[in-house]
N, C-alpha and C positions, 0 to 999 in steps of 0.2 A: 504493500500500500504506500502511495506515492504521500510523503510526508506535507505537511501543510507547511507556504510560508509564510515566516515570521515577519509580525510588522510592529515596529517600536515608535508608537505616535508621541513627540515631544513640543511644547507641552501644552497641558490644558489648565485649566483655574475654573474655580468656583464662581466668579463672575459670571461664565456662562456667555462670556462674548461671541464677538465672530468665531475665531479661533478655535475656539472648544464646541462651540456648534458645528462647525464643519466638521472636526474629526472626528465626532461624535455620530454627526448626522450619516456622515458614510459608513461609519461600524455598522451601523443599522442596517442599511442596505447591502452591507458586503456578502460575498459566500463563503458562509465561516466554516464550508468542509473545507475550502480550500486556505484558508486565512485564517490566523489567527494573531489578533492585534490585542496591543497592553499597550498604556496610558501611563504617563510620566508629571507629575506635577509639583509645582513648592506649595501649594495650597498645606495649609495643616488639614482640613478636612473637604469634603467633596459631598454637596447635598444630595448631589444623585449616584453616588459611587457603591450604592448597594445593586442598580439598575447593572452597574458597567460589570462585580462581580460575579452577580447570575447568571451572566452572559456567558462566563467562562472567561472571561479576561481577566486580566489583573492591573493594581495601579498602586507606582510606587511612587511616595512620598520624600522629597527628598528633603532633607530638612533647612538649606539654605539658599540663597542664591550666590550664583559664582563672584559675584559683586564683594559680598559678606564674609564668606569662609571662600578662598579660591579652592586650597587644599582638600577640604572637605566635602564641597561639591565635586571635586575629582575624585573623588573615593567612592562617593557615593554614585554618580553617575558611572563609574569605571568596575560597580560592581551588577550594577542593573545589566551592563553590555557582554558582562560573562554568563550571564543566562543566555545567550545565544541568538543573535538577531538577522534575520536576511535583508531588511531593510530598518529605516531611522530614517522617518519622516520630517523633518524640522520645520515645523509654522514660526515661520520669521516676522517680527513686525520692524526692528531695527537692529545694527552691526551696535555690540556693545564690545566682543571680539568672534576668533576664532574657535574657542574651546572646546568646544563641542564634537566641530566638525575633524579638529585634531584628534581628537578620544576616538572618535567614530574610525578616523584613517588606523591608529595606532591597535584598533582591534579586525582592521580588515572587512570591516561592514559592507557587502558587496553592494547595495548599495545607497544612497546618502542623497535624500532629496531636500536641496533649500527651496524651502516654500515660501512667497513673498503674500505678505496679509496688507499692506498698510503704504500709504503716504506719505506721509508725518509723524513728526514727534509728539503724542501723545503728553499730559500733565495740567494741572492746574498750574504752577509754578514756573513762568518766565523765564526766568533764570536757568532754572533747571532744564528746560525744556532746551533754549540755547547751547547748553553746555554739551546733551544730550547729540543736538543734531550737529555740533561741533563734531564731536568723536564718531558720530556714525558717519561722516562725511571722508573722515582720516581712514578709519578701519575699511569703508567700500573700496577706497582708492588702493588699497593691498588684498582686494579678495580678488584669488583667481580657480581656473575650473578646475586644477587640480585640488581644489576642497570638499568637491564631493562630484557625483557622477550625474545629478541631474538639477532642473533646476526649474522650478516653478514660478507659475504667479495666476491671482486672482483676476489681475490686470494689467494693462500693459502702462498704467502710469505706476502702479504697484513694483512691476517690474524692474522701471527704472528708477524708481528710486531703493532699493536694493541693491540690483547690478551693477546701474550703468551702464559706463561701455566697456565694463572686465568681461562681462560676458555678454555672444553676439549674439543678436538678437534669433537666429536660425537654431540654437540651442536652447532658446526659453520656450517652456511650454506653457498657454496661458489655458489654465483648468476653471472653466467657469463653478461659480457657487452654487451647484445646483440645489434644488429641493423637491419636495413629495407635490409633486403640482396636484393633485387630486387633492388634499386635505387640502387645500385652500380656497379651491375653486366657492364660487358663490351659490352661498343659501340662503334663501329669503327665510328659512324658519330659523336658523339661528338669528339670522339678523334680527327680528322680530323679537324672538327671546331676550337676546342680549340688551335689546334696548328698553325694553318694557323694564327689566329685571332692576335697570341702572337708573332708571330716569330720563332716558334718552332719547322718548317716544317724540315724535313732531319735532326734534333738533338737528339741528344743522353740526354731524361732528368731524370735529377734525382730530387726527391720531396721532401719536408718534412710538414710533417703539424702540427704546434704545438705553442702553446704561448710562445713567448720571454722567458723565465723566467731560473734561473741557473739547474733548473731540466733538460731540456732538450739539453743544449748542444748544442747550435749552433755554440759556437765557432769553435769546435773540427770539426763541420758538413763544417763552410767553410773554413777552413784549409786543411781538406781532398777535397775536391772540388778544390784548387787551385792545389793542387799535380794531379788531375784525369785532370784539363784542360792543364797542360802540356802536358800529352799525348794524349788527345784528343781533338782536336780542337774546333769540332763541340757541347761539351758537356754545357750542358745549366743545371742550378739549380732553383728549382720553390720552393720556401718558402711562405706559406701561417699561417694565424695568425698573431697576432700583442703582446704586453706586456712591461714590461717596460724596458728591453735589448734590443728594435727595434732599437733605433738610434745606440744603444751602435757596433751592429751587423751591421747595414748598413754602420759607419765609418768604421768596419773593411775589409767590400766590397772595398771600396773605397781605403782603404790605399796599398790594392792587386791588386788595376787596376782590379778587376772584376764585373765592374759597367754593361760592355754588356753581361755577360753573366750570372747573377743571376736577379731572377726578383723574387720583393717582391710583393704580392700581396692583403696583410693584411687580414683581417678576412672576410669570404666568407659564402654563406650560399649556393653556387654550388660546393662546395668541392667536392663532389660526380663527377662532371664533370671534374673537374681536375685534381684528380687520372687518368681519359682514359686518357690526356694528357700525364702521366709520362712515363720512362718505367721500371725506379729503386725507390723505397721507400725507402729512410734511415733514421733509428730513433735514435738517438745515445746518448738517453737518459741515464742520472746520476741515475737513478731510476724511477720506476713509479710502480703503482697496476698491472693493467693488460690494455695498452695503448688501448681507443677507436678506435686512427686512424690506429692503426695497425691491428684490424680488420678491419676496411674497406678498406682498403690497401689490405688485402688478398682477401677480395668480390670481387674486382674490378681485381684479377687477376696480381696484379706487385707482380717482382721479389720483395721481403723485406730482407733488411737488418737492424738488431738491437743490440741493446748492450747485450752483454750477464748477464748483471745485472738485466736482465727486466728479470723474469720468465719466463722457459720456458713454463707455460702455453696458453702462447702468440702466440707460433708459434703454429697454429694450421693446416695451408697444407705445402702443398710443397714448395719448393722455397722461404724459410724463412730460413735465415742463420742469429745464437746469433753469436756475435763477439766480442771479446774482445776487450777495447777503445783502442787501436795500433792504429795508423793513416794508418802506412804500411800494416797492416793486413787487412783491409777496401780498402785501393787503391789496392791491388792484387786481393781482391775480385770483388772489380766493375768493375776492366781494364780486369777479366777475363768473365765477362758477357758479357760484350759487346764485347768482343772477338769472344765468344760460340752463339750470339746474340739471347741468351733463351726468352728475350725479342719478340722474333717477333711469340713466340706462344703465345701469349696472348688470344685469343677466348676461346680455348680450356681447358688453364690452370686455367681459370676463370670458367669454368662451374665444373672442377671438385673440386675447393674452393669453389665452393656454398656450395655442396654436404657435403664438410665434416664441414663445419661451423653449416650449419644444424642438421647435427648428433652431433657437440656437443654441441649447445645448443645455438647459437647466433643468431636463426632465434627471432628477438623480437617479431613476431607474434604467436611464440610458447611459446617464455621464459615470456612473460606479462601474459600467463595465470597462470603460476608459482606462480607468481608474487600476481597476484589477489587472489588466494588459499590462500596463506601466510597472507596476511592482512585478510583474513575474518576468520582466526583460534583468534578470539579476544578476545571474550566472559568471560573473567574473569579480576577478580582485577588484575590489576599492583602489584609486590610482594613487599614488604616491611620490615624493618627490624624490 
């Protein structure tokens, strides 16, 4: 019996972001006779990691980051890779160094995928964040493809900020974010449900789904909200995810007197169900790879609105409009939606976002076998200098 190969996903967190969704999202999908994948994380605990070991996977804990103990993250990643691994997935968001990818060469890992998640330097903190894209700017300019054997991205601005020009572009592979298009598609009875259940009946809502954090810009999202509920009464905003700007963002609800009409509802594992709820998406992110929920926001059929910082690879149907962060540029937009109320074809606008999601490549029942192809092209040494 032809043995299963091993896949070493690095790493995930309890935050539950992009990152940990995708590898997550693909576990799920994969063919675990022929695969068998474990989870790597510094999280001290993992809300959903009784889910990952019933599965038959395992997730190791490491207890610091290489930043903190260098030595000791070498120990401990260096014994995770003696359990035996035919791949090491790496989801990269930035170059802090190489370590990793040297541990990986030093045990022969046949083969070693840098995976590009992100844009920007993520942080609340200025400073930090500069310093940040300082060193990652140093470290890209010394990565070359002798550090591992393949070389991913969610996107091709993703890409380059990653790469660069150390690696050609005929070597990057760009893996869309795919998802389960069918749990998203539109239902008038959830929508119905969800709205009645919340308060939401006869309102105009607008969604956002995303962790607190200065990447994603909530502030700007209910700033522009307080200008859209001046002119319209009945408009309601539904914020889902939690991080560590929640308080910061729920006093700035409060200091606008918009406590009745935004409703926080933290991290959800029905998101799928409260998209039908919506009937505007707005993502008004500072940066991102290529945003998960902004696919599924187009499964699901909502108008979307996003920042035009985000790749246009993102908008992938109709009724996805990049916007520049204007606040006034964004309330002309939405006060004319619900004007035009293109919102109330939603059945229809949603079946034909199936259609072209699929054609490009975000059906993950397609894109996993991609997936699984890629990992079993292994069969040779890891290259070496």
């Amino acid at each position: 019996m032809k043995s299963k190969i091993r896949v070493l996903q690095f790493p995930i967190a309890n935050s539950n972001g992009g990152i940990t969704h995708y590898a997550l999202n693909n576990w799920q999908w994969m063919d675990k006779s022929q695969f068998s994948c474990d989870f790597v994380t510094m999280s001290a605990q993992l809300t959903f990691e009784d889910d990952i070991l019933s599965s038959g996977s395992k997730v190791y804990h490491i207890s610091c980051y290489a930043e903190e103990d260098r030595q000791q993250f070498i120990k401990e990643f260096r014994s995770i890779l003696e359990q035996g691994y035919d791949v090491v997935h790496l989801h990269t968001k930035q170059w802090k160094s190489f370590l990793i990818e040297d541990i990986c060469r030093e045990y022969h890992i046949p083969k070693v995928i840098v995976h590009a998640h992100n844009t920007a330097i993520d942080g609340v903190d200025k400073d930090k964040r500069e310093y940040e894209l300082c060193l990652h700017e140093k470290i890209k300019a010394e990565f070359n493809e002798n550090l591992a054997t393949d070389f991913w991205a969610c996107s091709k601005l993703a890409a380059d900020f990653l790469f660069g020009k150390q690696i050609p572009e005929s070597k990057i592979a760009v893996m869309p974010n795919a998802i389960e298009l069918d749990r998203f598609s539109f239902d008038q009875t959830v929508r119905s449900q969800y709205r009645k259940e919340y308060g939401l009946e006869n309102c105009f809502v607008i969604g956002n789904a995303a962790r607190f954090e200065y990447q994603k810009n909530h502030e700007f999202l209910i700033d522009l909200f307080y200008e859209i509920s001046l002119e319209i009464d009945n408009a309601r905003l539904v914020l889902l995810g939690d991080g560590c700007l929640f308080e910061e963002i729920q006093e700035k609800v409060r200091n606008l007197n918009l406590e009745n009409k935004v409703l926080f509802v933290g991290r959800r594992d029905d998101v799928d169900h409260w998209y039908q709820a919506m009937d505007v998406f707005c993502l008004p992110s500072r940066f991102e790879g290529l945003p998960i929920a902004l696919v599924e926001a187009q499964a699901s059929g909502l108008l979307c609105a996003a920042s035009d910082t985000i790749t246009d690879e993102a908008a992938i149907c109709d009724h996805v409009w990049m916007l520049p962060l204007k606040p006034e540029v964004w309330r002309d937009k939405i006060l004319r939606l619900h004007q035009d109320q293109v919102h109330k074809h939603r059945k229809s606008q949603a079946e034909r976002n199936i259609i072209d999601l699929q054609k490009a490549g975000y059906d993950i029942q397609i894109q996993i076998k991609c997936i699984e192809e890629e990992y079993r092209r292994l069969r040779k040494e890891c290259r070496s200098e």
